[in-house]
N, CA, C, O and CB atoms as a CASP TS submission, in Angstrom:
PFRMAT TS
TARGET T0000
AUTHOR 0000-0000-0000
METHOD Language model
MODEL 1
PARENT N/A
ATOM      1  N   UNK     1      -7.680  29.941-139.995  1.00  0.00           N
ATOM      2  CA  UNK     1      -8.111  28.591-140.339  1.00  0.00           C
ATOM      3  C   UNK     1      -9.306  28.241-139.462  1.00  0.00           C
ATOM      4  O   UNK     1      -9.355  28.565-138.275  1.00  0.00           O
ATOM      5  CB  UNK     1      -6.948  27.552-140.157  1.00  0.00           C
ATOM      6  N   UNK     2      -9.995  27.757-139.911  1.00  0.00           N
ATOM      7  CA  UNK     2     -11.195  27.123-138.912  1.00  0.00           C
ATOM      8  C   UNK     2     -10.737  25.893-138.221  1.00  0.00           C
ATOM      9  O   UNK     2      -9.883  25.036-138.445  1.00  0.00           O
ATOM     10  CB  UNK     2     -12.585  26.679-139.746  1.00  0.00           C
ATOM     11  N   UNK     3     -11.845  26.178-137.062  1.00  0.00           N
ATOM     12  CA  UNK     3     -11.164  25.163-136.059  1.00  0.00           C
ATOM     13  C   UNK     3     -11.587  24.226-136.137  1.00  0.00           C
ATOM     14  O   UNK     3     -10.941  23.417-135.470  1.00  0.00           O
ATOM     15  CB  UNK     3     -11.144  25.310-134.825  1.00  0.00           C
ATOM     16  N   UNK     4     -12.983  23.503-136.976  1.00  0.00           N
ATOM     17  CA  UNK     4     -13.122  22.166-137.459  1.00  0.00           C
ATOM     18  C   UNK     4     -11.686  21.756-138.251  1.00  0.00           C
ATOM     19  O   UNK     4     -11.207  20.685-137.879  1.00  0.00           O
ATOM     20  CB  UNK     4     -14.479  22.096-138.455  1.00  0.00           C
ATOM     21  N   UNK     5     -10.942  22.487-139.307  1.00  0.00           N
ATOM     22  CA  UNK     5      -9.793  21.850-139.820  1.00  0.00           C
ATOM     23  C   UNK     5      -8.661  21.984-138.581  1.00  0.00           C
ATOM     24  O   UNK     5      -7.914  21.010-138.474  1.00  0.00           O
ATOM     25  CB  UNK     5      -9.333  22.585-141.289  1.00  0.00           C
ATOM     26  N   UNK     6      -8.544  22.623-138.035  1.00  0.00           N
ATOM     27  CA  UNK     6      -7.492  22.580-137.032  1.00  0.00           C
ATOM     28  C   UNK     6      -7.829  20.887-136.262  1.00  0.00           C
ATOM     29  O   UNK     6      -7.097  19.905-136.136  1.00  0.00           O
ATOM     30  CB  UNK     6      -7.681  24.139-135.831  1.00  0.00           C
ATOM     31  N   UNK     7      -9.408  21.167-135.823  1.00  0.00           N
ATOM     32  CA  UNK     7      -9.577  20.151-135.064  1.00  0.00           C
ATOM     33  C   UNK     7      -9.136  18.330-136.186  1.00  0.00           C
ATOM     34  O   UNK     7      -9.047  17.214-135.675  1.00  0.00           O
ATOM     35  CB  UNK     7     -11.381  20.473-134.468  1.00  0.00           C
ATOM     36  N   UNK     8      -8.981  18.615-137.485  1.00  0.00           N
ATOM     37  CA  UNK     8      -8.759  17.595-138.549  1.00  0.00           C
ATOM     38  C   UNK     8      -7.478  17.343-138.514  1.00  0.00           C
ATOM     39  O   UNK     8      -6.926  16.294-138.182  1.00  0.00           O
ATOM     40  CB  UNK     8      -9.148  17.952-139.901  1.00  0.00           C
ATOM     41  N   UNK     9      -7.008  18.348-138.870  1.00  0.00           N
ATOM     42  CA  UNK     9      -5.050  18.467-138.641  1.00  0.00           C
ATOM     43  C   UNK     9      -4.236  17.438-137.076  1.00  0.00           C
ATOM     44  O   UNK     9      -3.382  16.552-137.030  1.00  0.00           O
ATOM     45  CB  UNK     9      -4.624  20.767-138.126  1.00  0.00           C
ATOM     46  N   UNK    10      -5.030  18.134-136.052  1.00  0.00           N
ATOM     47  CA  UNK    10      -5.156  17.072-134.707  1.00  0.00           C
ATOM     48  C   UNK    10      -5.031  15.790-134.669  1.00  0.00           C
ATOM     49  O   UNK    10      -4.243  15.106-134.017  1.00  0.00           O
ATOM     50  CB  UNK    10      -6.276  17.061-134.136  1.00  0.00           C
ATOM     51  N   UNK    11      -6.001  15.433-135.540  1.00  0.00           N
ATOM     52  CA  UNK    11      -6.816  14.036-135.205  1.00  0.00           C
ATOM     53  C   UNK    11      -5.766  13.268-136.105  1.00  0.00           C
ATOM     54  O   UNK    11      -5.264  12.159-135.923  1.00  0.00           O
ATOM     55  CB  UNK    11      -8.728  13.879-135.747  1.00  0.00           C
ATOM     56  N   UNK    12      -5.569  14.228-137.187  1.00  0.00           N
ATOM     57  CA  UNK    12      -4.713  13.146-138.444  1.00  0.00           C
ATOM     58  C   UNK    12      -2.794  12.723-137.759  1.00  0.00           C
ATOM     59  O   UNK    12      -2.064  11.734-137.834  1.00  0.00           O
ATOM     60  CB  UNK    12      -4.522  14.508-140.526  1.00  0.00           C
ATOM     61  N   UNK    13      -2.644  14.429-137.000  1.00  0.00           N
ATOM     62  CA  UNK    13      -1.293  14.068-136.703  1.00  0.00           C
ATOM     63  C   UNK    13      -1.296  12.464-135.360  1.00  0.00           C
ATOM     64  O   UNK    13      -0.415  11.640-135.118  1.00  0.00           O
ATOM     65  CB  UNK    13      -0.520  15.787-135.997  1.00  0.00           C
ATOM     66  N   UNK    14      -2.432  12.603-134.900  1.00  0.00           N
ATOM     67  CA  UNK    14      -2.465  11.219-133.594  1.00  0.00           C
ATOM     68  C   UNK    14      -2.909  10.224-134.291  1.00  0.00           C
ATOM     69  O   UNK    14      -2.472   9.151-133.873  1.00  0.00           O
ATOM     70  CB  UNK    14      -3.564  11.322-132.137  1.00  0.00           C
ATOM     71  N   UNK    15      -3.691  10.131-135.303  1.00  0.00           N
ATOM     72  CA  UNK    15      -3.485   8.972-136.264  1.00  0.00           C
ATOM     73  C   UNK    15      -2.371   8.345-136.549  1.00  0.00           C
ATOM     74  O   UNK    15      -2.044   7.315-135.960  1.00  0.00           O
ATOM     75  CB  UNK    15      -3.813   9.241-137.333  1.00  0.00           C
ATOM     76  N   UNK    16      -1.647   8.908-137.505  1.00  0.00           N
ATOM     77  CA  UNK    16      -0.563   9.252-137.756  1.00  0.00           C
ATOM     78  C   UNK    16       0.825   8.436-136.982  1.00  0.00           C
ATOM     79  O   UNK    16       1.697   7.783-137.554  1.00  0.00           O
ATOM     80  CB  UNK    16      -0.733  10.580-137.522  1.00  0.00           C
ATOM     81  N   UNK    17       0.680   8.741-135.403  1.00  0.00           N
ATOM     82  CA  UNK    17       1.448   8.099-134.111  1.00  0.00           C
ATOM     83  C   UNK    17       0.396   6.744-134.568  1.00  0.00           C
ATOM     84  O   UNK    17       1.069   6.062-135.342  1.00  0.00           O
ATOM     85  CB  UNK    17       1.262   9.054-132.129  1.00  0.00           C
ATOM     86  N   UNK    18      -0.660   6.255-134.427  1.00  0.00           N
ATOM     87  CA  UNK    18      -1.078   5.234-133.692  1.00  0.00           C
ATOM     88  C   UNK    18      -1.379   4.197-135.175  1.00  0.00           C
ATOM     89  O   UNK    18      -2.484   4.089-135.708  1.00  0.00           O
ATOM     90  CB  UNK    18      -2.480   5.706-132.545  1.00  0.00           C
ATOM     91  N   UNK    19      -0.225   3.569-135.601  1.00  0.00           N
ATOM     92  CA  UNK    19      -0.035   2.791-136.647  1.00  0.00           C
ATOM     93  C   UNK    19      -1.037   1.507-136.880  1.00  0.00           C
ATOM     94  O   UNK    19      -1.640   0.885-137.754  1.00  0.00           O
ATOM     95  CB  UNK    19       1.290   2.406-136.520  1.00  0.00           C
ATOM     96  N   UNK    20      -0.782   1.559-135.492  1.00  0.00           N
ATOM     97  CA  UNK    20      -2.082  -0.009-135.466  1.00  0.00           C
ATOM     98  C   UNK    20      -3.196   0.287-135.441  1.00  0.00           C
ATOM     99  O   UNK    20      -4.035  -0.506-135.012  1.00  0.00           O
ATOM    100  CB  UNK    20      -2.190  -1.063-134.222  1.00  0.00           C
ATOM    101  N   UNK    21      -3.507   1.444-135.868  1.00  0.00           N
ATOM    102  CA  UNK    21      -5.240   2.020-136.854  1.00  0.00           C
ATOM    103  C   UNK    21      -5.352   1.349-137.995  1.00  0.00           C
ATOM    104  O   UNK    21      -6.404   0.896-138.446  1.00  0.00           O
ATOM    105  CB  UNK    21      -5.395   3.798-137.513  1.00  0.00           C
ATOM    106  N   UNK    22      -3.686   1.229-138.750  1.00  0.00           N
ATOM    107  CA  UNK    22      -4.415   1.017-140.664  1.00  0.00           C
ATOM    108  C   UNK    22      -3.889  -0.155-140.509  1.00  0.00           C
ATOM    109  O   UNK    22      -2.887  -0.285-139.806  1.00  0.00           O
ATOM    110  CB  UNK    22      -3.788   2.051-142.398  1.00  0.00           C
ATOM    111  N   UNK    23      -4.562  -1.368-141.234  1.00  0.00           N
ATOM    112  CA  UNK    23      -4.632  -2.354-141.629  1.00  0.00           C
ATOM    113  C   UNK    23      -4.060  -2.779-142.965  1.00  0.00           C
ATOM    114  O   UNK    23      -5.043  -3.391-143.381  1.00  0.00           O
ATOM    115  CB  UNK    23      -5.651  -2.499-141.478  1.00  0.00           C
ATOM    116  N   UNK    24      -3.254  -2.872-143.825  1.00  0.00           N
ATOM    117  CA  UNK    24      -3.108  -2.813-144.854  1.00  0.00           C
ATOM    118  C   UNK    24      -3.565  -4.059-145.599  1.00  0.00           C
ATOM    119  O   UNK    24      -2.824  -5.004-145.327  1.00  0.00           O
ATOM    120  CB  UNK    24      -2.006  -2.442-144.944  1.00  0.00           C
ATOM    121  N   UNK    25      -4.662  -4.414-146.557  1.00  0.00           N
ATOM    122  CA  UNK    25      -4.829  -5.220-147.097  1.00  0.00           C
ATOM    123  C   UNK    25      -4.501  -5.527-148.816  1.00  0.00           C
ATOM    124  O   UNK    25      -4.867  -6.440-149.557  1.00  0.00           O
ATOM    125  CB  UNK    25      -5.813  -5.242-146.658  1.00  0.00           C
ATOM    126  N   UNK    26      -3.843  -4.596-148.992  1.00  0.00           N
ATOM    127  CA  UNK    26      -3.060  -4.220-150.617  1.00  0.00           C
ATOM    128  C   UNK    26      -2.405  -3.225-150.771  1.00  0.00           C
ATOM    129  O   UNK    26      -2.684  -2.094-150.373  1.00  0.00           O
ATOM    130  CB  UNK    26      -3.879  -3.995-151.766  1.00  0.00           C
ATOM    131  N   UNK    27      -1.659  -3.502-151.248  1.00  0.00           N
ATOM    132  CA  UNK    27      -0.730  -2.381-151.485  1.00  0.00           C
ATOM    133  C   UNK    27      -0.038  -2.232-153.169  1.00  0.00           C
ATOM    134  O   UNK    27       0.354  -3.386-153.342  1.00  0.00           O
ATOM    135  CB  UNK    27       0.502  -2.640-150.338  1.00  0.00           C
ATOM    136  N   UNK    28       0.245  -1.607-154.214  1.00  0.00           N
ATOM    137  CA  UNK    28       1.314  -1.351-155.068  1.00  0.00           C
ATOM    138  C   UNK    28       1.870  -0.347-155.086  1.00  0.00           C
ATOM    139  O   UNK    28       1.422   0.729-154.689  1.00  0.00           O
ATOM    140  CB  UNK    28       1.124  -1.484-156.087  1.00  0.00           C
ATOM    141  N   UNK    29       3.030  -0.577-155.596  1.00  0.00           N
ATOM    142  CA  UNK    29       4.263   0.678-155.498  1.00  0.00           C
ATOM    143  C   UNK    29       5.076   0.627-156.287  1.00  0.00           C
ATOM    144  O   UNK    29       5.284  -0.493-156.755  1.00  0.00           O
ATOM    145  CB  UNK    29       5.097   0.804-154.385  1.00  0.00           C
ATOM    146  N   UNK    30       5.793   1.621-156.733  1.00  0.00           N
ATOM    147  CA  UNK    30       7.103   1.555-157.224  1.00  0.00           C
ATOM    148  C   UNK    30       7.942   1.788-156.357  1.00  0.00           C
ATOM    149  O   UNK    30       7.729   2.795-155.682  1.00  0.00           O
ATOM    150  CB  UNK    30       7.361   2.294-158.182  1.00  0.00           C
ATOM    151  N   UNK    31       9.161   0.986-156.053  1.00  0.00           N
ATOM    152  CA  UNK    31      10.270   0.803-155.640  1.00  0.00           C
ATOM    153  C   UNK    31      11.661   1.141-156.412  1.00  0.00           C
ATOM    154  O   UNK    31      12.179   0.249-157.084  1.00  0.00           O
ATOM    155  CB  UNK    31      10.147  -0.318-155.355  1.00  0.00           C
ATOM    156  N   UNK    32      12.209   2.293-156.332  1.00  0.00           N
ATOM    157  CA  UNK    32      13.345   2.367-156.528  1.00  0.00           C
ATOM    158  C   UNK    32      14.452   1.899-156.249  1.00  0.00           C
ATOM    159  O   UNK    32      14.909   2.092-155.123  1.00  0.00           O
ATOM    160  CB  UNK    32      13.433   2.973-156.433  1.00  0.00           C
ATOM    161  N   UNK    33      15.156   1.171-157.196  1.00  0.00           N
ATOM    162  CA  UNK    33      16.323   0.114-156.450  1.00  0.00           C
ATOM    163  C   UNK    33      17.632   0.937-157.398  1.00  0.00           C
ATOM    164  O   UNK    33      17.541   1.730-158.335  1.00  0.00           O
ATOM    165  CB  UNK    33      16.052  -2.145-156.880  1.00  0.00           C
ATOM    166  N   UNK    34      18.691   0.430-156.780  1.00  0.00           N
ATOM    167  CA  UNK    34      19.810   1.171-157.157  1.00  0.00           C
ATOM    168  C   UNK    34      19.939   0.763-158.417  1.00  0.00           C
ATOM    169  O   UNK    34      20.235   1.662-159.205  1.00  0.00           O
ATOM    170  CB  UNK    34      21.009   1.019-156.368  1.00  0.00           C
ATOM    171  N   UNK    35      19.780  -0.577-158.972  1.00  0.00           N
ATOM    172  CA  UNK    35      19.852  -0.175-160.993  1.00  0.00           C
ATOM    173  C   UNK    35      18.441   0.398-161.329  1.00  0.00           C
ATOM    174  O   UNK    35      18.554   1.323-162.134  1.00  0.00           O
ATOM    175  CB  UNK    35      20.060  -1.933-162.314  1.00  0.00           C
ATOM    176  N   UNK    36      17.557   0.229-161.087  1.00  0.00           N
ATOM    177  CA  UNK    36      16.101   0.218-161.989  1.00  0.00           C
ATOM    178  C   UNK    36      14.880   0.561-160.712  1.00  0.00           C
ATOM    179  O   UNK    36      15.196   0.559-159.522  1.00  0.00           O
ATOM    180  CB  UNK    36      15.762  -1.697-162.893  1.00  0.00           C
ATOM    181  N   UNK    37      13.812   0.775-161.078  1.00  0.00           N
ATOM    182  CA  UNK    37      12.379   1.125-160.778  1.00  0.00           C
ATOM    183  C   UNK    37      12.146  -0.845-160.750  1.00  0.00           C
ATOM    184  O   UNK    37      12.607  -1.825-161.334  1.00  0.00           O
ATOM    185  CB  UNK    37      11.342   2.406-162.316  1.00  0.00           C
ATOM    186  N   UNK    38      11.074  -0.513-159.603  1.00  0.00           N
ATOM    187  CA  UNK    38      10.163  -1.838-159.796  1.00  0.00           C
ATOM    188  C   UNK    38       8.774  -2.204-158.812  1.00  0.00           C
ATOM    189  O   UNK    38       8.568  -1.937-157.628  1.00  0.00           O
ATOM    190  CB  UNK    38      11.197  -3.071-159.559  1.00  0.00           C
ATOM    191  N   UNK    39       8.038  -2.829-159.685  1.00  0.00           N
ATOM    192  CA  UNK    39       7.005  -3.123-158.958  1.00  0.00           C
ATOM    193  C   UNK    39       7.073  -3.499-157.847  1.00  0.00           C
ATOM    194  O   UNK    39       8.162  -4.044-157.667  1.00  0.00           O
ATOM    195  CB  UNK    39       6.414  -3.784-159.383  1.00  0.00           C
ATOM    196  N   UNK    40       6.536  -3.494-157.086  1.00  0.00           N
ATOM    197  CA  UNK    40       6.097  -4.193-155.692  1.00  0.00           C
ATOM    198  C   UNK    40       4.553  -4.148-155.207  1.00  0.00           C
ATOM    199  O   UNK    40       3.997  -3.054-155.101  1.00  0.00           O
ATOM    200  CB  UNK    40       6.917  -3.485-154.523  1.00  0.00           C
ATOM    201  N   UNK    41       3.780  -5.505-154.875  1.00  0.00           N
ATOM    202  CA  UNK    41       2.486  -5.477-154.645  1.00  0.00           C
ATOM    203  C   UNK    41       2.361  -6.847-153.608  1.00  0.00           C
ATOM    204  O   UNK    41       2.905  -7.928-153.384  1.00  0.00           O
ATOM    205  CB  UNK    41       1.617  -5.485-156.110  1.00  0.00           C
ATOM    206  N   UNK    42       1.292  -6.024-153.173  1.00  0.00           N
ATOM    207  CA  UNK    42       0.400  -6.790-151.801  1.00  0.00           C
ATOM    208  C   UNK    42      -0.777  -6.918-151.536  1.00  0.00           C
ATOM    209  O   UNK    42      -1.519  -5.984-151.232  1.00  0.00           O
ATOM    210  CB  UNK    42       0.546  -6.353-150.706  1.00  0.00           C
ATOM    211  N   UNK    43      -1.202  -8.477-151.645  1.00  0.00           N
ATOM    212  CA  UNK    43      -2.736  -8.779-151.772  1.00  0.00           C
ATOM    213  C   UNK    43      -2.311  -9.884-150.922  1.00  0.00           C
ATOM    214  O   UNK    43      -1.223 -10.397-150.660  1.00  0.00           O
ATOM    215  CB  UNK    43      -3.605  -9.080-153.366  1.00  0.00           C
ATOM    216  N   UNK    44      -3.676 -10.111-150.534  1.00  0.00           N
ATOM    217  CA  UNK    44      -4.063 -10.863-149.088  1.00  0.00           C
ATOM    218  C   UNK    44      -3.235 -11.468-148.794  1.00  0.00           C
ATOM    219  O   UNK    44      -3.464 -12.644-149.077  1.00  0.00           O
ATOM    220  CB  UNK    44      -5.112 -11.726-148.925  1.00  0.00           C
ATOM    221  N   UNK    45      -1.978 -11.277-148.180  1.00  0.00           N
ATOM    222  CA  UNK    45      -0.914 -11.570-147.319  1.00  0.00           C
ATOM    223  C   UNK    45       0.224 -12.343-148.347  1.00  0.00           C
ATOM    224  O   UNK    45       0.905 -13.349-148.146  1.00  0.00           O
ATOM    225  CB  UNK    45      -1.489 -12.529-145.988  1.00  0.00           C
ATOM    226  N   UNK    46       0.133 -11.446-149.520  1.00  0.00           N
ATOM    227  CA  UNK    46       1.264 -12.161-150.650  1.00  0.00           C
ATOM    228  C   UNK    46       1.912 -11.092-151.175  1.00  0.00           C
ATOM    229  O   UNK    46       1.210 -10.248-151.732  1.00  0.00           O
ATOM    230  CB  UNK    46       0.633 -13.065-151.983  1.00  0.00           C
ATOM    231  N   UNK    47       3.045 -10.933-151.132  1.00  0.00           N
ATOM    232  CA  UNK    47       4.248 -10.491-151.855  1.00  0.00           C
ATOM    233  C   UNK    47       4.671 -10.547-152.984  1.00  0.00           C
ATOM    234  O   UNK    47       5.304 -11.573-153.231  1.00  0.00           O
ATOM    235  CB  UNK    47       5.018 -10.824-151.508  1.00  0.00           C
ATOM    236  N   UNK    48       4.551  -9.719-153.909  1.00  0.00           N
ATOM    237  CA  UNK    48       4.855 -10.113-155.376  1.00  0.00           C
ATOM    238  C   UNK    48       5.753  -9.063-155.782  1.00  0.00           C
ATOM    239  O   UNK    48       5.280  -7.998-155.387  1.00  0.00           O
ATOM    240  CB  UNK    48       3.552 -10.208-156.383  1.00  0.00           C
ATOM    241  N   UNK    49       7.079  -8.850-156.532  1.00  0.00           N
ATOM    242  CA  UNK    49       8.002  -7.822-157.002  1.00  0.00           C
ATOM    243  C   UNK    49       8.583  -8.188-158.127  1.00  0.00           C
ATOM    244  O   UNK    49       8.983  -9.347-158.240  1.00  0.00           O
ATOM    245  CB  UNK    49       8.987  -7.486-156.116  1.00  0.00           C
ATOM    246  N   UNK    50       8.770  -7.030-159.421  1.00  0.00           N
ATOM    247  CA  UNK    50       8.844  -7.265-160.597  1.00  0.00           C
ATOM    248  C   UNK    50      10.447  -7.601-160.817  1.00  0.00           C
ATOM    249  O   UNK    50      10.612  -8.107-161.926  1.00  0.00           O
ATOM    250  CB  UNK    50       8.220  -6.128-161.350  1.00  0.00           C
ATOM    251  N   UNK    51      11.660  -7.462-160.076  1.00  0.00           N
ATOM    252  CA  UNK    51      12.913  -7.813-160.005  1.00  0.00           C
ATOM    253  C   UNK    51      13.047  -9.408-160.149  1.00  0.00           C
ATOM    254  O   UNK    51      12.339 -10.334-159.755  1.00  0.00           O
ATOM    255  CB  UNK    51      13.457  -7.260-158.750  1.00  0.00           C
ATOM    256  N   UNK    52      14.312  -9.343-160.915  1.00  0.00           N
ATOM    257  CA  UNK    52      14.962 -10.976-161.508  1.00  0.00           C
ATOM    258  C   UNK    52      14.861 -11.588-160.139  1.00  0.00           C
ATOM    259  O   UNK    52      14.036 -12.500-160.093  1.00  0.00           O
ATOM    260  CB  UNK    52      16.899 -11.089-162.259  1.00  0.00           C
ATOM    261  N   UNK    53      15.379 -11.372-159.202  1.00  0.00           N
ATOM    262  CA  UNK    53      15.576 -11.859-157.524  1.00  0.00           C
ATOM    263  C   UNK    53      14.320 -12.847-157.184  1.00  0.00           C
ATOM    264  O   UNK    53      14.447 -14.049-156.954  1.00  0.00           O
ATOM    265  CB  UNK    53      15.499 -10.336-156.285  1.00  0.00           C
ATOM    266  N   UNK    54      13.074 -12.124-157.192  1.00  0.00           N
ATOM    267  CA  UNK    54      11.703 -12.674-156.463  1.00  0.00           C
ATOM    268  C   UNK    54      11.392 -13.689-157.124  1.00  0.00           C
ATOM    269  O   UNK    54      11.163 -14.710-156.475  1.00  0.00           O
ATOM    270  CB  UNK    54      10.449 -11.778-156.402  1.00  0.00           C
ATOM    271  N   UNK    55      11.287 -13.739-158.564  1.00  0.00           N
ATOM    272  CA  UNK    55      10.481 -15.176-158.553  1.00  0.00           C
ATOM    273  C   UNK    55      11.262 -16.612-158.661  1.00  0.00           C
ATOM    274  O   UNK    55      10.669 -17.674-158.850  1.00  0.00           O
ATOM    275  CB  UNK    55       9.500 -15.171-159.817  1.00  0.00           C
ATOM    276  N   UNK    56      12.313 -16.518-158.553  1.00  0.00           N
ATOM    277  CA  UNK    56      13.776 -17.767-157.421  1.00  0.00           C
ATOM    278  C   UNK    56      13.253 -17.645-156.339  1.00  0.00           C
ATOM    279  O   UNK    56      13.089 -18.863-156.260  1.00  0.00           O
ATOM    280  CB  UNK    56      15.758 -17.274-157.087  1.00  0.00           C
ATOM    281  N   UNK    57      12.774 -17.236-155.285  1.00  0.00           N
ATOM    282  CA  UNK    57      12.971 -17.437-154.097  1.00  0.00           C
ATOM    283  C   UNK    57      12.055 -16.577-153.204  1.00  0.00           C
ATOM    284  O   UNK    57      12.495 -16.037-152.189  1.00  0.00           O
ATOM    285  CB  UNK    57      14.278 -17.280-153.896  1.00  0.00           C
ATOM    286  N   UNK    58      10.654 -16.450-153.638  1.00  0.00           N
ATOM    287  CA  UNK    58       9.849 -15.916-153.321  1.00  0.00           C
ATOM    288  C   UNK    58       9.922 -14.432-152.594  1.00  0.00           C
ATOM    289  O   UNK    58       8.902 -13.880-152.182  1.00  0.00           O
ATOM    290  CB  UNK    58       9.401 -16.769-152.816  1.00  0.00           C
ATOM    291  N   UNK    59      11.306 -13.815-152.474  1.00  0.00           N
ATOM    292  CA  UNK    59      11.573 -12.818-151.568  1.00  0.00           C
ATOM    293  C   UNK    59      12.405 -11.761-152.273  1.00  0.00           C
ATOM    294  O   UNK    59      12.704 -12.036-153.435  1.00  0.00           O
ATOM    295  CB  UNK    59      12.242 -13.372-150.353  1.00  0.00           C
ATOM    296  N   UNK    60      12.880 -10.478-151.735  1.00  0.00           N
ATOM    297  CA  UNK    60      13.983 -10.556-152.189  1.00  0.00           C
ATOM    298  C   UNK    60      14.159  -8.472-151.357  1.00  0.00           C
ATOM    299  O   UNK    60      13.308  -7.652-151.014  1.00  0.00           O
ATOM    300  CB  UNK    60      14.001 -11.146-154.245  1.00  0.00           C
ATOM    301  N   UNK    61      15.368  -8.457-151.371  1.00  0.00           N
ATOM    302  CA  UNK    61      15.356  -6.698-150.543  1.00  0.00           C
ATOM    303  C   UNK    61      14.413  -5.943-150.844  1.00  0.00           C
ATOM    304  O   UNK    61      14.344  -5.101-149.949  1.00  0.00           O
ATOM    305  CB  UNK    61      16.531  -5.651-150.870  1.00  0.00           C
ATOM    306  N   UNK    62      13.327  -5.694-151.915  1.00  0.00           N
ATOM    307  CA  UNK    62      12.699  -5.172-152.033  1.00  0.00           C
ATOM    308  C   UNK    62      11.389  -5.002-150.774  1.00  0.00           C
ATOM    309  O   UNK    62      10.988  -4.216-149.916  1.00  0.00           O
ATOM    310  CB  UNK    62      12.656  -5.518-153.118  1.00  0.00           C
ATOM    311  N   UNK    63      11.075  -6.415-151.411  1.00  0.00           N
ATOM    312  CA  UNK    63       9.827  -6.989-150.492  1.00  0.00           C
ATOM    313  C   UNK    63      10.476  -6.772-149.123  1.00  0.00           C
ATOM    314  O   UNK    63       9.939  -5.878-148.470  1.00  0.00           O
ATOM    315  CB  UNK    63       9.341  -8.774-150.770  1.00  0.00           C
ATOM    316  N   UNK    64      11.334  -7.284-148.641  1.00  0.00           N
ATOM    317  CA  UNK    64      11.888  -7.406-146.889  1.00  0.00           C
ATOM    318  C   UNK    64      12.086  -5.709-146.534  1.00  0.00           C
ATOM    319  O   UNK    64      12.291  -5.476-145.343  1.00  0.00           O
ATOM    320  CB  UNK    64      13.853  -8.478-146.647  1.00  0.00           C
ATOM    321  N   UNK    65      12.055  -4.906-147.160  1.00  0.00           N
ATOM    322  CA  UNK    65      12.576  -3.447-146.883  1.00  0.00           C
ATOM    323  C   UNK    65      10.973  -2.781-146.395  1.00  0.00           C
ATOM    324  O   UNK    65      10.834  -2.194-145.322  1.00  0.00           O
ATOM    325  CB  UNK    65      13.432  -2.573-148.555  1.00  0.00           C
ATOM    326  N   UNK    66       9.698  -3.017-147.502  1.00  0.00           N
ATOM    327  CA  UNK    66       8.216  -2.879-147.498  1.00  0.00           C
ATOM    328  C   UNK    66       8.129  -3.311-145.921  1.00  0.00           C
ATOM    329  O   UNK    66       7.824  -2.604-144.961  1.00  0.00           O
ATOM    330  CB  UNK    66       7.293  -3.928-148.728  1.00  0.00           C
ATOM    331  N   UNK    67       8.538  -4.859-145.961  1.00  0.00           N
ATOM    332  CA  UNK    67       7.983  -5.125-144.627  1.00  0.00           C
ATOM    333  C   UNK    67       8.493  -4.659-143.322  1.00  0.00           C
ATOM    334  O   UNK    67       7.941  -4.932-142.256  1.00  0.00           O
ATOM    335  CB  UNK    67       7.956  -6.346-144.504  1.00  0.00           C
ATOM    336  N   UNK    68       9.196  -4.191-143.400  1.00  0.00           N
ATOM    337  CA  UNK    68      10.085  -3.483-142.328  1.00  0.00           C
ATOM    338  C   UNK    68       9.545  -2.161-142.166  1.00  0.00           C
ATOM    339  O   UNK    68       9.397  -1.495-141.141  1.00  0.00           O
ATOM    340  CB  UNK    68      11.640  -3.375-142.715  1.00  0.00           C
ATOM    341  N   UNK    69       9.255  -1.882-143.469  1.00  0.00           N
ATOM    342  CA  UNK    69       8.574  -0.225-143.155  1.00  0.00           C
ATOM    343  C   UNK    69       6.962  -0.102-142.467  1.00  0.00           C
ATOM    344  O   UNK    69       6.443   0.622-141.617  1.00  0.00           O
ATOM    345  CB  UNK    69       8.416   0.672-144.854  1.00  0.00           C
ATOM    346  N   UNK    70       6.317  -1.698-143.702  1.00  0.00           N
ATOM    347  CA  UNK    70       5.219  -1.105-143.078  1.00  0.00           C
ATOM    348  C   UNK    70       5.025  -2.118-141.944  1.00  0.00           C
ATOM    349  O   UNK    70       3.799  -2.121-141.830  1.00  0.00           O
ATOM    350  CB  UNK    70       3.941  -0.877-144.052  1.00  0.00           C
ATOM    351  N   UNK    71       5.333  -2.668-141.364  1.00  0.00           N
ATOM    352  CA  UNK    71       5.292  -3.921-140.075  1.00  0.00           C
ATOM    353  C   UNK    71       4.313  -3.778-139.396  1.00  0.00           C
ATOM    354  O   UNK    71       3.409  -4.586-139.187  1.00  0.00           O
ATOM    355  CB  UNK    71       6.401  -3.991-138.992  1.00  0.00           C
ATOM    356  N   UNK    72       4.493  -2.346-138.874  1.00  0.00           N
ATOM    357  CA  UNK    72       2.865  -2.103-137.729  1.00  0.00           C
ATOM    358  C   UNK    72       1.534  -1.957-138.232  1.00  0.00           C
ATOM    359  O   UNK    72       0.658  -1.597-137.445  1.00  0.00           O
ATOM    360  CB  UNK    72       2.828  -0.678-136.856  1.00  0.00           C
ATOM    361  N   UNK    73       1.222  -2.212-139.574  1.00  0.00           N
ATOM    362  CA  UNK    73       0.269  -2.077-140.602  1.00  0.00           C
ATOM    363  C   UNK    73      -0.059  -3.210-141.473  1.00  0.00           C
ATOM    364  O   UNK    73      -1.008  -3.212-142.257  1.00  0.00           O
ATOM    365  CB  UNK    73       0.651  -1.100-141.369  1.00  0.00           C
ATOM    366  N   UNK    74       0.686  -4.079-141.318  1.00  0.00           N
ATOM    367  CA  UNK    74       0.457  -5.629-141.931  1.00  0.00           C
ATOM    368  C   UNK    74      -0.208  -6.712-141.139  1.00  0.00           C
ATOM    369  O   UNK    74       0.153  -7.032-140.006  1.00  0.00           O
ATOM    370  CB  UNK    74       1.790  -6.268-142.252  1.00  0.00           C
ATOM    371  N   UNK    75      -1.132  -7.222-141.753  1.00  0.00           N
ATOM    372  CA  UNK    75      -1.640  -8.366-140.897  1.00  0.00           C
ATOM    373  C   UNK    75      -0.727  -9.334-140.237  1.00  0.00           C
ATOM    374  O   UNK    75       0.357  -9.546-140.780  1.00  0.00           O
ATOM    375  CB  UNK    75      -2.465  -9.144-141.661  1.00  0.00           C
ATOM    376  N   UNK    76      -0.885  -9.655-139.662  1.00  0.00           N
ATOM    377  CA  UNK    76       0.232 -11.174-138.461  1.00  0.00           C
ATOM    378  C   UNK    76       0.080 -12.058-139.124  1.00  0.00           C
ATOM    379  O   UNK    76       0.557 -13.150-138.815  1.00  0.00           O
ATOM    380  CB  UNK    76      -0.256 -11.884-136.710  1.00  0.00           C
TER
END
């Protein structure tokens, strides 16, 4: 392997550790929930998920599970 990619492989695995590099300013996904698949999306500091749950009560395990995962990557 060349050692410019070695030296890439490096850099990405200490990236990688140092979470408070990425910023996340959007996000979509599918979320697998124990009945069904579902959206989940993130734009400028808003939460939106395609489950009966979220739009009662602006929240719901989906969304709170995202934020837990990605926490060190979300704006304050």
């Amino acid at each position: 392997m060349q050692s410019s990619v070695i030296g890439k492989i490096d850099k990405a695995r200490r990236y990688a550790e140092e979470k408070e590099r990425v910023a996340i300013t959007s996000l979509t996904t599918t979320f697998h929930g124990d009945h069904r698949d579902h959206s989940v999306t993130y734009q400028d500091g808003t939460w939106s998920c395609s489950c009966t749950f979220f739009p009662d009560h602006g929240m719901c395990s989906h969304t709170m599970a995202l934020q837990r995962i990605l926490d060190p990557m979300l704006p304050q």
